[in-house]
N, C-alpha and C positions, 0 to 999 in steps of 0.2 A: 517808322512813320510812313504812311501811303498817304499819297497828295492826288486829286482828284481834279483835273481841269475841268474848266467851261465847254459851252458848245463851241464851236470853230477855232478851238484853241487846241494845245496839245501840252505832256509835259514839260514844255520848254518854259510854260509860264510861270514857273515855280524856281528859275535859276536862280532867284535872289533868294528868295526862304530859304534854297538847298544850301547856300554858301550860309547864310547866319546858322541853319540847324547843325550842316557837319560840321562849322569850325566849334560846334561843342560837343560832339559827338555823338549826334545825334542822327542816326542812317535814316535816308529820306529815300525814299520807291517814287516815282511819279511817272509810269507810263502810259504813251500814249491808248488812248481806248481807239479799240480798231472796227471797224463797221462790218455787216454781218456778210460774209461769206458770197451772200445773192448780190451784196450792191449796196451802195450808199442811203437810196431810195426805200428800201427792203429792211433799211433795218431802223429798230423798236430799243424804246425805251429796255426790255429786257435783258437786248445784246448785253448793254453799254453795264448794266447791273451787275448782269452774271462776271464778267470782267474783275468788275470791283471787289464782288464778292469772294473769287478765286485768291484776287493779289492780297484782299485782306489776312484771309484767313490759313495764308502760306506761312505770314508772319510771325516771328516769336512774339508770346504774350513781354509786357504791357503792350498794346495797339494803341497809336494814335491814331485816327484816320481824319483827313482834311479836306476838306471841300470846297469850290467856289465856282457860285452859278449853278449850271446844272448839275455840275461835280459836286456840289452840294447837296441838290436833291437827292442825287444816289447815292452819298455818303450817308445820309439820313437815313434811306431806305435797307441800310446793310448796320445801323450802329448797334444793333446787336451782337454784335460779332467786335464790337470795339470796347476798349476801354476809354476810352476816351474820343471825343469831339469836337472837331471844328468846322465852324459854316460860315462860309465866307462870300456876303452879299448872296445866299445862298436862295436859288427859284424856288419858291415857298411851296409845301404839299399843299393838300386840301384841307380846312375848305378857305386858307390865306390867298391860295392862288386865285381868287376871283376879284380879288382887288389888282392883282398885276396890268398893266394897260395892258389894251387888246391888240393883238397882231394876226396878221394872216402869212402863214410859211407855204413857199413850194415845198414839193417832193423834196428837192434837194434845195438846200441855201448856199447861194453860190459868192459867201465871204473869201472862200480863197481862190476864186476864178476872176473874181472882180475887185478885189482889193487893189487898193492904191495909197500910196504915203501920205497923200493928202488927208483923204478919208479916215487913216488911222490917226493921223495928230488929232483929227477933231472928235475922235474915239477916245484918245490918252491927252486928254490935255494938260494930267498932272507925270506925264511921263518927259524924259530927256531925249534928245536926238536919235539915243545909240538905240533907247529901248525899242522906240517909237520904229525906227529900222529891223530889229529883231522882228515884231510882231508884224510888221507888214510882210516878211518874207515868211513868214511861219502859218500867218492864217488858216486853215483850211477849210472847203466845202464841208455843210452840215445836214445830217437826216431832219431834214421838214416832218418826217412823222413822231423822230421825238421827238422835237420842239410842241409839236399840236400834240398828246399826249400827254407832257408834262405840264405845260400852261391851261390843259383840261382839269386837271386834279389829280394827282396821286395822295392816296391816302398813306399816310405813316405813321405809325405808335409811336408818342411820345418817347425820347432813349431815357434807359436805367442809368446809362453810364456819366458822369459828368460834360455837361456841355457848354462850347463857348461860341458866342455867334458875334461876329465880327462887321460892320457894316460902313460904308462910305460915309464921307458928309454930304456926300450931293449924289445919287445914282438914280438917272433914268429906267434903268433895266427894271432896278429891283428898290422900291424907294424904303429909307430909312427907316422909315416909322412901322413898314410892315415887316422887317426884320426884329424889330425891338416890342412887336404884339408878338410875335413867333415864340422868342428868348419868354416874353411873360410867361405864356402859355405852358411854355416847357421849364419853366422856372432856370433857366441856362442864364448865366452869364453872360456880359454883351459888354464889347467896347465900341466907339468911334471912333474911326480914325480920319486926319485928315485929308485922306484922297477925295477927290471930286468928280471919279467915275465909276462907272462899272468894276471893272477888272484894278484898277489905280493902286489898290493896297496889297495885291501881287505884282504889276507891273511898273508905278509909278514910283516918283524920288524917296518915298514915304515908304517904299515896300520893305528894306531892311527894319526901320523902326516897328512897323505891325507886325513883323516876323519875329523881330525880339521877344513885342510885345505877347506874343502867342509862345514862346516855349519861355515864357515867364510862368505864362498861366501854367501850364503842360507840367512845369518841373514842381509844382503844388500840387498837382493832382498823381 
C-alpha cells in the first residue's frame, strides 16, 4: 500500500494507519515527496506526481494507494495504475475545486519556518498532546506554486478501480459536503468519520479507528 501525505506534511503523518495496516500484514510505503532539484519555490505540481507515480508503480500488483489533502489529489491523478483507492479529505480536481474557499500562497509556505505548538493544537484539536508535538516538530515549508496549481483546477478521469473517499465531520480546508458530491460523481464509496479537522482522521484520537475502518473496506475489494 503507498500512503500519500498532505501539503506541509510528510510520511510521518501515516504512523498510526502504518501500525493498524502492518499488525495485519499489510506493508505500507509512505515516503516523504521531495521538492524539485532547483528549490522549493521551482517546484510544480508534476515533481510531487512523478514521485507518486514511480513509488506506485514499483509495487507488486494488488495496489492500494492512499491519499490525503493534496496527497490525495495526486493519488487521484495516478489511480490508473492502482487497484484500488483511497481519498482522504482529499483537495478536489476540477471543476469541485471551485467551491474550495479561496486562498492566496507565497512562493514558498513557510508552515515549517513558522510553526508553533500553539498554532498546531488549534490545527489538531481532535488530536492528543504527543500527536499534537509530533506534528509541530515535523511540519515543513510548502511550494506555493503547487498549492496555486492544484486549488486552480486539475482535471482527472473518473478511476476504474474501486474507490473510497473518506471525509471529516468538521474540515475547514476541505468541507464535507464537497467530498461526498466528489464520491457521487465518481460513484466511490464514502465514510464519515469523527474527526473535526483537516488532517484528524490521520492524525487525531480517531485515527486508528478510520484506519481500521479503511482496510475493512480494502480487505473487500
Amino acid at each position: 500500500m503507498l500512503c500519500v501525505h498532505g501539503a506541509g506534511g510528510g510520511g510521518w503523518e501515516w504512523t498510526v494507519w502504518r501500525q493498524v495496516f502492518e499488525a495485519a500484514g499489510v506493508r505500507v510505503d509512505s515516503p516523504d515527496l521531495q521538492p524539485a532539484a532547483s528549490g522549493l519555490a521551482q517546484t510544480r505540481f508534476e515533481h510531487y506526481r512523478s514521485q507518486v507515480f514511480q513509488a506506485l508503480t514499483q509495487l507488486p500488483r494488488p495496489r492500494a494507494l492512499v491519499g490525503a489533502s493534496l496527497g490525495g489529489l495526486l493519488a487521484a491523478s495516478c489511480a490508473e495504475h492502482a487497484d484500488a483507492l483511497v481519498l482522504v479529505n482529499p483537495l478536489p480536481p476540477a471543476p469541485w475545486h471551485s467551491q474550495l474557499p479561496q486562498r492566496q500562497w507565497p512562493d514558498i509556505v513557510p508552515w515549517g519556518t513558522d510553526a508553533r505548538l500553539t498554532s498546531t493544537h488549534r490545527a489538531l484539536p481532535d488530536a492528543d498532546d504527543a500527536m499534537a508535538r509530533l506534528a509541530f516538530t515535523h511540519w515543513r515549508d510548502e511550494s506555493g506554486e503547487v498549492l496555486r496549481r492544484s486549488h486552480a483546477g486539475i482535471r482527472v478521469q473518473a478511476p476504474d478501480c474501486p474507490v473510497l473517499c473518506v471525509a471529516s465531520m468538521v474540515d475547514d480546508e476541505v468541507p464535507p459536503a464537497l467530498t461526498a458530491a466528489l464520491a457521487a460523481d465518481w460513484r466511490a464509496d464514502m465514510i464519515q468519520v469523527s474527526a473535526v479537522s483537516h488532517v484528524g482522521p490521520l492524525l487525531g484520537r480517531t485515527a486508528a479507528d478510520c484506519a481500521a475502518r479503511v482496510l475493512s473496506w480494502l480487505s473487500t475489494r
